[in-house]
VMD Tcl script that draws the C-alpha trace (Angstrom):
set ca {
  {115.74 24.03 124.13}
  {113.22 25.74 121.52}
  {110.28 27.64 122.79}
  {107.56 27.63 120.46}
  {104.20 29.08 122.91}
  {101.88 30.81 120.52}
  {98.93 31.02 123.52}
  {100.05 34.24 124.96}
  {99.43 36.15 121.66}
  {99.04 39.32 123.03}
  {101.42 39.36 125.36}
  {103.86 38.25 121.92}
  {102.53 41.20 120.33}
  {103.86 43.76 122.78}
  {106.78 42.38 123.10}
  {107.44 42.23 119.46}
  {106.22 45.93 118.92}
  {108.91 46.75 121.72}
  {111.99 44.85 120.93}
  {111.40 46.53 117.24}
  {110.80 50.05 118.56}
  {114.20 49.67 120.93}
  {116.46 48.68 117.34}
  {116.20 44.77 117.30}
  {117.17 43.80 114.06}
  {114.65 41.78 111.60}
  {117.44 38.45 112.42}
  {117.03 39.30 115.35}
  {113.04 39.45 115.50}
  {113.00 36.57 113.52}
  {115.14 34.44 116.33}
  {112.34 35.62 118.41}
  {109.91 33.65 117.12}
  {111.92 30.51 117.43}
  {112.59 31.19 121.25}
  {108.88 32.95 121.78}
  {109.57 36.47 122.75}
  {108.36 37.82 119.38}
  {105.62 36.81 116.76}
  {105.80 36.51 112.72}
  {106.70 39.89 110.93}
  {103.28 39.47 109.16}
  {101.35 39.42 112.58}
  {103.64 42.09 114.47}
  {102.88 44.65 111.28}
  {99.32 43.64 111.45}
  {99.29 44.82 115.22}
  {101.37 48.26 114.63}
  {99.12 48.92 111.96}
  {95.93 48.86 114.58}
  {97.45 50.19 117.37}
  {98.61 53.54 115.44}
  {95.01 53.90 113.86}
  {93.22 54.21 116.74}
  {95.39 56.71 117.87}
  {93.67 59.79 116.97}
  {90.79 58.60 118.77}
  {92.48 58.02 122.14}
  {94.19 61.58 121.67}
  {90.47 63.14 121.40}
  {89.45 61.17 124.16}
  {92.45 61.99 126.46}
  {92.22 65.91 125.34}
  {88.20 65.91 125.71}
  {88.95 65.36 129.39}
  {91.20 67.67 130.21}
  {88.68 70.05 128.41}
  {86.28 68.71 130.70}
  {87.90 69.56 134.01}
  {89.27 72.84 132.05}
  {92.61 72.29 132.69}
  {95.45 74.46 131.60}
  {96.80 73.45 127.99}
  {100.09 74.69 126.12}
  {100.27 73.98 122.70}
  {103.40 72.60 121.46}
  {104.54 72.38 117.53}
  {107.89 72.10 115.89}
  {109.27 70.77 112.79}
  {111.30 67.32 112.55}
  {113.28 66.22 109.54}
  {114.60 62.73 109.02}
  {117.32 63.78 106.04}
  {118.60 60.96 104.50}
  {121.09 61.37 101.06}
  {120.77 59.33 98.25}
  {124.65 57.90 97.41}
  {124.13 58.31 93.80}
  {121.85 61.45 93.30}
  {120.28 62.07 90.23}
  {119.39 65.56 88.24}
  {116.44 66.03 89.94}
  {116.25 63.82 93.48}
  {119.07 64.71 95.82}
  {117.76 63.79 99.04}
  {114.89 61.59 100.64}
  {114.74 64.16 103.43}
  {111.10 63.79 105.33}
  {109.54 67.06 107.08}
  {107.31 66.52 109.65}
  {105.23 68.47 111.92}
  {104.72 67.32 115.51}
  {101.51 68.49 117.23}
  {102.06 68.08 121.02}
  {99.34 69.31 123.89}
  {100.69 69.58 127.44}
  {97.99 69.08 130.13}
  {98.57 70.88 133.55}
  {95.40 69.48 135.85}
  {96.86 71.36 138.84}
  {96.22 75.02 137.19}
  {92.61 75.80 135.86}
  {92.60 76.76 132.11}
  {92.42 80.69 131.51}
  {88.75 82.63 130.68}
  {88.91 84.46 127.54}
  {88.37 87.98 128.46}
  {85.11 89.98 128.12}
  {87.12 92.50 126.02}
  {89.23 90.31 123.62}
  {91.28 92.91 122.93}
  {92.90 92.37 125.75}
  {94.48 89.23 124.87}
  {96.67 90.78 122.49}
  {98.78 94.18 122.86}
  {97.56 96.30 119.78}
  {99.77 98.98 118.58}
  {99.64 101.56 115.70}
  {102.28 100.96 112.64}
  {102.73 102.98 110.21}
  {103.55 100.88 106.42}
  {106.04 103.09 103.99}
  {103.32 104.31 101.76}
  {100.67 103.38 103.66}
  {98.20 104.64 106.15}
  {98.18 103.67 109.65}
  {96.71 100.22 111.09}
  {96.52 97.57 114.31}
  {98.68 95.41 114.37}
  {98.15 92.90 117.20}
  {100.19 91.27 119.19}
  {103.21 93.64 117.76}
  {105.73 95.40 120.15}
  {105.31 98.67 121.80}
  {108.35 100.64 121.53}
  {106.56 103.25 124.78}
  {106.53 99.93 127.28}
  {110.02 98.55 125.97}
  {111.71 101.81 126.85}
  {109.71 102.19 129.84}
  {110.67 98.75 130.83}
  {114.28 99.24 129.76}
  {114.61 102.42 131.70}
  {113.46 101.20 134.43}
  {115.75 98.41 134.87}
  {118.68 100.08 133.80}
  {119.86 101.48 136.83}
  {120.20 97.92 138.38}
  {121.81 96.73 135.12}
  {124.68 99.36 135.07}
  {124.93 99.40 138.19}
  {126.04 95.45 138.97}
  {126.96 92.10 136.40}
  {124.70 89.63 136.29}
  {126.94 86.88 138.70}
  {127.09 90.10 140.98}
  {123.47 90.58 141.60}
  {122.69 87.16 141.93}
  {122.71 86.01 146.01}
  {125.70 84.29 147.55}
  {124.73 80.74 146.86}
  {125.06 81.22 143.01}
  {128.75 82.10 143.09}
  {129.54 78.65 144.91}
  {130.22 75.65 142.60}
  {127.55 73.63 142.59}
  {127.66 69.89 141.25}
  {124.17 69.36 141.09}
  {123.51 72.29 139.01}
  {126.64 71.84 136.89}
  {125.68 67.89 136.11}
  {122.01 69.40 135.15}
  {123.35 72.07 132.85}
  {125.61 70.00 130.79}
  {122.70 67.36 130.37}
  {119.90 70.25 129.34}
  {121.47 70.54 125.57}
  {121.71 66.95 125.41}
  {118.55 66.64 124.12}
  {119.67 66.99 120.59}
  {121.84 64.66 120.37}
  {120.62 61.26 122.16}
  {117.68 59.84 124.28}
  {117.48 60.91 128.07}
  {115.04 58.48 129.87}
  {114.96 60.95 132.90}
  {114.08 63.47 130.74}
  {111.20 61.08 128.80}
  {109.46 60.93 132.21}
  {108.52 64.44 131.86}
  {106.49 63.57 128.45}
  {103.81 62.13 130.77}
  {101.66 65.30 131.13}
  {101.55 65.57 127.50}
  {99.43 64.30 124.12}
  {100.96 63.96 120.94}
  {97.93 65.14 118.75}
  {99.83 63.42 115.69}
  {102.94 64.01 113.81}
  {102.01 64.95 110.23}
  {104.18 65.48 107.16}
  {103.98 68.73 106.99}
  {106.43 71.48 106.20}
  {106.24 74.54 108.70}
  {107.83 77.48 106.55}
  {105.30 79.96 106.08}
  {102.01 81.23 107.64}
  {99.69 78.92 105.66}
  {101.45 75.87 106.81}
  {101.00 77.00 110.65}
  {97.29 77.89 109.84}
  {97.24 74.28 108.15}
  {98.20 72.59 111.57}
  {95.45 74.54 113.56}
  {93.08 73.12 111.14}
  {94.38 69.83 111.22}
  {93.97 70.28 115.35}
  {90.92 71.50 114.95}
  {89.19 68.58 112.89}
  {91.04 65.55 115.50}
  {89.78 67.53 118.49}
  {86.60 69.51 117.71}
  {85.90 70.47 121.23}
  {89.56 72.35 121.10}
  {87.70 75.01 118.55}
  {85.01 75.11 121.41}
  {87.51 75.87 124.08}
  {89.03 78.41 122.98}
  {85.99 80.36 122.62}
  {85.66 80.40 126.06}
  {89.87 80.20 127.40}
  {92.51 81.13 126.04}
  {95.89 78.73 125.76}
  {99.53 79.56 125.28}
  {101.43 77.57 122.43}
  {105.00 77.85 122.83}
  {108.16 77.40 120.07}
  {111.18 78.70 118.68}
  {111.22 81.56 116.73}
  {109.59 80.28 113.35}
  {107.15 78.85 115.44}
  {106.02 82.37 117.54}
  {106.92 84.28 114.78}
  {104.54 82.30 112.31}
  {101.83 82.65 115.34}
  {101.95 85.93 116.12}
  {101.34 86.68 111.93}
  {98.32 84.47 112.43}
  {96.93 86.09 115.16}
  {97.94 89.82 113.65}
  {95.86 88.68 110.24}
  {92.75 87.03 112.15}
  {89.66 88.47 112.76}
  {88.90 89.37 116.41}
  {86.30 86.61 116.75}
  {88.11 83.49 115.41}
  {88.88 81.15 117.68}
  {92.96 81.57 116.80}
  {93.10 84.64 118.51}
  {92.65 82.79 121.72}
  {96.10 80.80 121.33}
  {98.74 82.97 122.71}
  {102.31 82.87 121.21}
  {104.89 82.59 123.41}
  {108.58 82.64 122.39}
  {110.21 79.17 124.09}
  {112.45 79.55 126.69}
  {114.58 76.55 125.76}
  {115.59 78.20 122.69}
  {116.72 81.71 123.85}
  {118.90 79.63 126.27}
  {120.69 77.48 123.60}
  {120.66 80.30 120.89}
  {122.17 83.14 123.61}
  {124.73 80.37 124.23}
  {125.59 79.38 120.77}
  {125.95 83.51 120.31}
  {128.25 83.41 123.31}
  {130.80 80.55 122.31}
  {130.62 82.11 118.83}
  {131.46 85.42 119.33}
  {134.32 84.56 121.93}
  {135.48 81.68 120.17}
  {139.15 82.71 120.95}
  {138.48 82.55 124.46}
  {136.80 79.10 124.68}
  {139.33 77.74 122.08}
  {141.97 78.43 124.67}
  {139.49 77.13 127.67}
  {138.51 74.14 126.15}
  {142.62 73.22 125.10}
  {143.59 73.66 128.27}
  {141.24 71.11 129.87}
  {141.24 68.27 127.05}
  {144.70 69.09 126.10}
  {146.16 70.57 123.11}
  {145.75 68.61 120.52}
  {142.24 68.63 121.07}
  {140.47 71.41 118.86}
  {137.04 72.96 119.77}
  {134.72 73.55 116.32}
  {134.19 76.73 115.08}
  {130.57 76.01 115.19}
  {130.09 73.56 117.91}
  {127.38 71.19 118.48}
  {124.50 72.16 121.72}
  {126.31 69.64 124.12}
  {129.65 71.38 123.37}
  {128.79 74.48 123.77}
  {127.00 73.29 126.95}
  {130.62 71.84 127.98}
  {131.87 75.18 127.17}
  {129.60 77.34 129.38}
  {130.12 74.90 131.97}
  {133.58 74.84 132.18}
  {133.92 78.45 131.90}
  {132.03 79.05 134.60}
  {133.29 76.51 137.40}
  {137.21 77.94 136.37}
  {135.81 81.19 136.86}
  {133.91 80.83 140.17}
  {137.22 79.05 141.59}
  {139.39 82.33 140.89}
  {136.89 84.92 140.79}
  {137.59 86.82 144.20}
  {141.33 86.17 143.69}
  {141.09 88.48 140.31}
  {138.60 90.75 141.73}
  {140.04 91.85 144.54}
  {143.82 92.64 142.72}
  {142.21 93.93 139.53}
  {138.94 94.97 139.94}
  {138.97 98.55 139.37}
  {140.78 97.92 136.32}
  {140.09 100.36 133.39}
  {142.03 98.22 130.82}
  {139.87 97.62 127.76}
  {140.66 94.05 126.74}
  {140.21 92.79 130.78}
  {137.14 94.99 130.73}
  {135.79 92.87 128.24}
  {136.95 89.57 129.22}
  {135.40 90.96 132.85}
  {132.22 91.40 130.78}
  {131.95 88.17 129.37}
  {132.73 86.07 133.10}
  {130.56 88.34 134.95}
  {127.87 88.86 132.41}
  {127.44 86.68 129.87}
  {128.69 83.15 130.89}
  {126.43 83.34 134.06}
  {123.61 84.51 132.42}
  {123.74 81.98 130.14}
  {124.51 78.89 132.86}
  {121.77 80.36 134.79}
  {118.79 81.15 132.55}
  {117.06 78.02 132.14}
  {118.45 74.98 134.10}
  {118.37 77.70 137.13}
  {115.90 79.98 136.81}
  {113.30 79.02 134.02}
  {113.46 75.32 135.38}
  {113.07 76.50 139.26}
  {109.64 78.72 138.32}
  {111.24 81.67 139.48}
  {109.62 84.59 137.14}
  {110.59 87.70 138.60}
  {114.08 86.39 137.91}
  {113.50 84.88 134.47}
  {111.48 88.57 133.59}
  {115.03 90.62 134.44}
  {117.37 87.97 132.92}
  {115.33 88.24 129.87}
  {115.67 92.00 129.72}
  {119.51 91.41 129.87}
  {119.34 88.87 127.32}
  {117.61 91.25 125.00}
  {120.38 93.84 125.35}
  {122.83 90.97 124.82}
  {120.78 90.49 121.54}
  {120.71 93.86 120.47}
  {124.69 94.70 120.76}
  {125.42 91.53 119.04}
  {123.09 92.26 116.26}
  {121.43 88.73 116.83}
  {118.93 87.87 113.86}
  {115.41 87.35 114.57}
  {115.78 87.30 118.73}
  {116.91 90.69 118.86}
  {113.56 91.51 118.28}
  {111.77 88.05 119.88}
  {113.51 89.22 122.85}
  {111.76 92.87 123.19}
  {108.61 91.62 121.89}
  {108.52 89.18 125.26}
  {109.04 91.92 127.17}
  {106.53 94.31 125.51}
  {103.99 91.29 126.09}
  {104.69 90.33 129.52}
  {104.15 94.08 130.49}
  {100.45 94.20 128.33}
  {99.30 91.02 129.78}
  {100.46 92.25 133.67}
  {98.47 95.26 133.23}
  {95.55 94.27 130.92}
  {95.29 90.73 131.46}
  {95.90 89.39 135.14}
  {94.72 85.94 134.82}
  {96.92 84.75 132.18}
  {99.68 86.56 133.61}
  {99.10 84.81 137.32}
  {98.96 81.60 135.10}
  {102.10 82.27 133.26}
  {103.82 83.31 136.62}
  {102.74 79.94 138.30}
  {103.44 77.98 135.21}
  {106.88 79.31 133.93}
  {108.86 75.97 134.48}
  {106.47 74.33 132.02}
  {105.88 76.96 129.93}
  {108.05 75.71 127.14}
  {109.00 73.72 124.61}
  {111.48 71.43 125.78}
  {108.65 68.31 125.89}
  {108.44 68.40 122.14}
  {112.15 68.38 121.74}
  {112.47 65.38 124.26}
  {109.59 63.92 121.97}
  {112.40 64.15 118.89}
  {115.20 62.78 120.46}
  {113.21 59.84 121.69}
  {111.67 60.01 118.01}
  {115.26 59.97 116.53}
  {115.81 57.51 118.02}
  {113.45 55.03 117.06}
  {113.28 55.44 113.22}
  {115.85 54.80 110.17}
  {117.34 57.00 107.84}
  {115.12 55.70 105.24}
  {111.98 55.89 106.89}
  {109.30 57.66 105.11}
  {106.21 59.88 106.43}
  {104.01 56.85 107.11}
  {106.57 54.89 108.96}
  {107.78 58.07 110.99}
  {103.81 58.91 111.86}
  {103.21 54.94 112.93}
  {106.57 55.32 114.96}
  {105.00 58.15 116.76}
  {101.95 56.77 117.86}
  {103.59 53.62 118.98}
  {106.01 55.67 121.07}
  {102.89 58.08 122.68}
  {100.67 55.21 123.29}
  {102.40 54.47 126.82}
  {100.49 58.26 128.04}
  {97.29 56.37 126.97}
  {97.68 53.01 129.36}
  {98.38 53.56 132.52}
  {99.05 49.29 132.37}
  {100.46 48.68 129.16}
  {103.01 46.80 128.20}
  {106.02 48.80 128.60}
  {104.86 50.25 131.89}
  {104.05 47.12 133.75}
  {107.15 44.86 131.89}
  {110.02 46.92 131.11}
  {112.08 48.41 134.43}
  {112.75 52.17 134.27}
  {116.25 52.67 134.80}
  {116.99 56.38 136.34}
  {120.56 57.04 136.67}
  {121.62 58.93 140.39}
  {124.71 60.27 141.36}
  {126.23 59.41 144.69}
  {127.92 62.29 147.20}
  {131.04 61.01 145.94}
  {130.54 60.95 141.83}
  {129.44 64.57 142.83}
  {132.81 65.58 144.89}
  {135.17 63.79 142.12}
  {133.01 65.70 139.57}
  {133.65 69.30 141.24}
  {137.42 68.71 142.17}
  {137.51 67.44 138.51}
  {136.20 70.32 136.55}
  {137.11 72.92 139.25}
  {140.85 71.56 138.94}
  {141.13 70.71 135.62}
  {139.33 74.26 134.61}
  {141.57 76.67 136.46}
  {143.18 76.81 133.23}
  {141.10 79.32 132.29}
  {143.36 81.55 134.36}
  {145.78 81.94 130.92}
  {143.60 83.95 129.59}
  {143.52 86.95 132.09}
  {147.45 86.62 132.03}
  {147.83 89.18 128.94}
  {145.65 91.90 130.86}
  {146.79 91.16 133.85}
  {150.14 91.92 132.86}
  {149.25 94.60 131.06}
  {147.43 96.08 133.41}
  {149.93 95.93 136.33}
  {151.96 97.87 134.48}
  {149.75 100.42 134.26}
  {148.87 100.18 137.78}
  {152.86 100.74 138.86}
  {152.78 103.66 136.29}
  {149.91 105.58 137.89}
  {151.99 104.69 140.88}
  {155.14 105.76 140.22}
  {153.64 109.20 138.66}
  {150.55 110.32 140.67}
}
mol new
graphics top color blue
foreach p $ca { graphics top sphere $p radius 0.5 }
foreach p [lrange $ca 0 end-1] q [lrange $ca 1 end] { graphics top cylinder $p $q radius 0.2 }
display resetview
């Protein structure tokens, strides 16, 4: 039986749109229209073509009423590349690569939008430098060296004086299968679609994605202008609020130039760089795995067997695995080792003491844990250890990032209460995790060989479902959320818990080693 029904156009259209969006193949559109789930490729383009140019007009009407009911907004921007090569590159064009610029506000109705203070100064923490050569001048929004070492001073005591895991209270150092199935899925992100995670893009509005590189200063400043001219009552806004925009560290560090070089009245100084919490979790774990490779080599062999090697440089859901697994083995013997070794002055178990107690846990913890459960006062002191981590490592770029957040967070406590009340509330959203979810979901949609146009059409399409609370995909397509039953969750902690205990091999060395010196000191007191 054929079914040829041309009379519910519309409804045609959606589907068509749909099917295409979710990788049906043109032979497979084109059966479509024989059966009557899909329309002509002429008419479906047609559609996609109106749909994505009234976008920008539903984005300023969307954003003009948050403004409205002055809502709390965090701007979002990142950069996305679709790199494709060309098989047989010429002399002068080696790759098709596409850089975009995604332009992402995140609405939070529940939390009134900040006043801009009567002093702007305030906004920004504005410190003295001195420029080889040069005489002294402002520079806002740089770090203060005074509150760092203040701040540093202050919470050294607690830091020498217990780890990380130790400090932590007693439910923390239990396995926990919930929190272990959460962690492995956070870093996830970058390599496939999550549809639990998409929910979360609900709150937000994609402004526009915009070929754009974001490399320098200028190209930042570009993207505030091109914000500006979609959504003119933004510019008003933020002469009277201020609003947080969040990124990694090209993104904060481009921001905080643009704020340093603007002139106290511009309405740029009201946008308040924040360095994105995501990223100081998946770079301090990346610098984790890396610098202990040795370690997690062994872990990781011992679980998936020999044979099976860990990169050098492994991908954000390894490295995830990694964390993971190092930290369920270590939870499982943890008082075992600590109570027969734990006054241990051996150098090499020191270290590999360091690393269980310190560093893995910090790292599990930071943001599936703490950042994700709103707790500040706990994010404020893991960040302070993550900035030592940083430092001793020699880590590019967040060394500093790290301290600067610090230096801020201490400025806008003293100097600027409302924002920091805000941020305090807010910290679980206070991030940019949406816009990465917005990439994978992105990713995948488009082609290798999809150009700026097609990628910017894709966009729209895929950020029109926050527009219509009844469209097509909301009211037709089921959402599937995945759960996981009392009993996936047991065979998933006896699993990694057994399977994980392998980690024991690597205390054996120093163990050994330092037995012996324990029945030395014995035998010659």
């Amino acid at each position: 039986m054929i079914f040829r029904n041309q009379r519910h156009g519309e409804f045609l259209d959606e589907s068509s749109i749909f099917l295409e969006l979710h990788g049906l193949s043109s032979s497979g559109m084109a059966l479509g229209k024989v059966l009557g789930f899909s329309r002509d490729e002429k008419t479906k383009t047609h559609k996609r073509h109106n749909i994505a140019s009234d976008h920008l007009k539903r984005a300023n009407e969307m954003a003009c009423q948050a403004i409205k009911r002055k809502s709390f907004q965090i701007l979002s921007m990142d950069d996305f590349h679709n790199i494709n090569a060309v098989k047989t590159p010429t002399e002068r064009i080696l790759t098709n690569a596409v850089h975009m610029a995604t332009l992402l506000l995140d609405i939070q109705p529940s939390v009134y939008a900040v006043p801009r203070p009567v002093e702007p100064a305030n906004i920004h923490r504005c410190v003295m430098v001195t420029i080889p050569g040069g005489a002294p001048q402002i520079c806002r929004g740089g770090i203060s060296t005074n509150a760092v070492i203040s701040e540093i001073t202050t919470f050294w005591p607690e830091y020498s004086g217990n780890f990380f895991l130790e400090s932590l209270p007693q439910p923390y150092k239990e396995i926990n299968p919930c929190t272990m199935q959460q962690s492995l899925k956070e870093l996830r992100v970058y390599s496939r679609e999550d549809q639990e995670e998409c929910h979360t893009l609900k709150s937000t509005i994609l402004i526009d994605e915009i070929e754009q590189n974001l490399h320098s200063k200028d190209d930042y400043r570009a993207c505030h202008q091109y914000i500006f001219n979609v959504i003119p009552e933004f510019k008003e806004f933020l002469k009277l609020h201020v609003a947080p925009t969040v990124g990694d560290w090209p993104t904060w560090y481009h921001q905080k130039k643009i704020v340093c070089h603007a002139e106290l009245d511009q309405e740029v100084t009201s946008l308040i760089p924040e360095l994105g919490q995501f990223h100081v979790y998946l770079n301090s774990s990346e610098d984790v795995v890396k610098q202990y490779y040795p370690i997690f080599k062994e872990i990781y062999a011992s679980v998936f067997g020999q044979r099976v090697r860990l990169a050098e440089k492994p991908k954000p859901d390894k490295v995830a695995l990694c964390i993971v697994l190092s930290f369920c083995g270590w939870l499982s013997i943890r008082s075992q080792i600590i109570q027969a070794f734990g006054q241990c002055k051996d150098t090499e178990y020191s270290c590999l003491l360091h690393l269980f107690e310190e560093l893995i846990p910090l790292c599990f913890m930071h943001y599936p844990v703490i950042v994700r459960g709103g707790q500040f006062e706990q994010l404020a002191s893991s960040m302070k250890r993550l900035a030592i981590m940083f430092v001793a490592m020699e880590r590019h770029h967040y060394n500093k990032a790290s301290l600067s957040w610090i230096s801020d967070v201490q400025h806008q406590q003293a100097n600027f209460p409302d924002y920091y009340a805000a941020k305090s509330a807010l910290c679980s959203v206070l991030n940019e995790k949406k816009v990465e979810i917005f990439h994978s979901t992105l990713r995948s949609r488009i082609r290798k060989a999809d150009k700026g146009g097609k990628i910017q059409e894709t966009a729209r399409l895929i950020a029109r479902s926050n527009f219509e609370e009844d469209g097509f995909e909301n009211t037709y397509v089921p959402q599937y959320l995945r759960g996981y039953s009392d009993q996936d969750l047991l065979c998933f902690q006896v699993c990694i818990s057994g399977r994980s205990r392998g980690i024991l091999g690597v205390f054996i060395k120093p163990l050994k080693t330092a037995k012996t010196q324990s029945e030395c000191m014995k035998s010659n007191p």
